[in-house]
N, C-alpha and C positions, 0 to 999 in steps of 0.2 A: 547103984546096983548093976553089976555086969550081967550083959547080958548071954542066953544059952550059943557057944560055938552052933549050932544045928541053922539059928536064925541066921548069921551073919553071912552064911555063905551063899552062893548064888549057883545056879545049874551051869555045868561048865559046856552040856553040850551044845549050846547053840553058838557059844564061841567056837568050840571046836568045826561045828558042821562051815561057819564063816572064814576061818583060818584053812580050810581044808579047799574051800572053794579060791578062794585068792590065791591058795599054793599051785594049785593046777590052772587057773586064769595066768600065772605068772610065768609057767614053765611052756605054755603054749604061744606064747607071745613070737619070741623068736621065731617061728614058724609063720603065724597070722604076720610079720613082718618083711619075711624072704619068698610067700608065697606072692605066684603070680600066677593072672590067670592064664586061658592057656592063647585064647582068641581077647581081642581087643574087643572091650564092649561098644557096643554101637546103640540107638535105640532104632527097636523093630519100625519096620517101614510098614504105617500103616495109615490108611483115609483120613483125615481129619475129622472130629467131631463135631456133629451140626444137628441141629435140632428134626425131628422127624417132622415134615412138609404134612403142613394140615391138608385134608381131604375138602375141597368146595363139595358139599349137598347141600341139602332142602331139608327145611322141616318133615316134611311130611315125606321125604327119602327114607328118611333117620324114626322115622315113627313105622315106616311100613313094614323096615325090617332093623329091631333094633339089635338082632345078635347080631349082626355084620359089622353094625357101629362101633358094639360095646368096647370099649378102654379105650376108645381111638381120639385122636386128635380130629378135630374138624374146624369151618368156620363157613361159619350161618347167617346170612343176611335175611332180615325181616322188622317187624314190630313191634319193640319194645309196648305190651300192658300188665296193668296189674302188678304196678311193684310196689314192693313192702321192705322198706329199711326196717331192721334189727339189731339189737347187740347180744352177743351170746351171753351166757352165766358168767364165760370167763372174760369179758368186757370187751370182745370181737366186734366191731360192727361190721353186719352183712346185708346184701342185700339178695331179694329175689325175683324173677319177673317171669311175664310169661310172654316168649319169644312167637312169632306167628307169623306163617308164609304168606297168610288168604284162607289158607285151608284148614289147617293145623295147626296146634301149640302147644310148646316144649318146655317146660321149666327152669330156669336160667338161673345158678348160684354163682355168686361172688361175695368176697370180703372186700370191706372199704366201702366209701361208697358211690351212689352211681355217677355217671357221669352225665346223665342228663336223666329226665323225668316220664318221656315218652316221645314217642315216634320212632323213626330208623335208624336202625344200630346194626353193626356187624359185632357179631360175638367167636371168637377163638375158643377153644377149649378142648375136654376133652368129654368125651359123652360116658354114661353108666348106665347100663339099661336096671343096675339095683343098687343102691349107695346104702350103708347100713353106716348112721353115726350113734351113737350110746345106743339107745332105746327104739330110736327113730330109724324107719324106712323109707326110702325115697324110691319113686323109679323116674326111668325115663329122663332122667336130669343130664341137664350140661354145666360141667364147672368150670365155668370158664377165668382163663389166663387174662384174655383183653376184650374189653367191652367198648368199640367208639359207636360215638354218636354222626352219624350221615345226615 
């Protein structure tokens, strides 16, 4: 049973719109081949890249005024208590603690887990005085980069 000439054929324009781009890709060639620039490129002269130099304060620096801190890098020397290893919904393990000069204590987020149990630790990071993850709010948090144990 042959079938209707209407089915067999196929839309010619998007061959054409294809044919039409490769005809001007093709005539432009010569040109993209004999042009030059007009200056030799060099690359711009600029500082090298380097990570921004955390801020030394205190707990209780960083708690007195925390818009000053907020999104900043720092790193905090004090007392690792109260930590709590977790694993997220999505099979994260993290851990939490609470960082303390003497005076004050600062809530300390990391993933992985810790590297020691309690006592003194220097913690890197960077501070938030508001962290919104899904549902949850946090304040006053450091998420920190590196956690060693002293």
């Amino acid at each position: 049973m042959p079938m209707e000439p209407s089915k067999l054929r196929r839309p010619a324009a998007p061959i054409l719109i294809v044919a039409a781009a490769l005809a001007l890709w093709a005539a432009a060639a010569p040109a993209r081949a004999t042009a030059r620039p007009s200056a030799p490129r060099t690359a711009p002269r600029t500082a090298p890249l380097t990570a921004p130099a955390a801020a030394a304060a205190s707990v209780s620096a960083i708690l007195a005024n925390p818009e000053q801190f907020d999104g900043k890098t720092v790193t905090l020397h004090g007392t690792m208590t109260n930590l709590r290893e977790r694993v997220s919904q999505r099979g994260n393990a993290y851990y939490t603690f609470d960082l303390s000069d003497g005076a004050r204590a600062l809530r300390v987020f990391s993933f992985g887990a810790p590297p020691c149990r309690s006592g003194a630790v220097s913690v890197e990071g960077t501070f938030l005085q508001v962290k919104r993850q899904g549902r949850y709010t946090f304040y006053n948090q450091l998420d920190a980069a590196r956690v060693t144990c002293r």
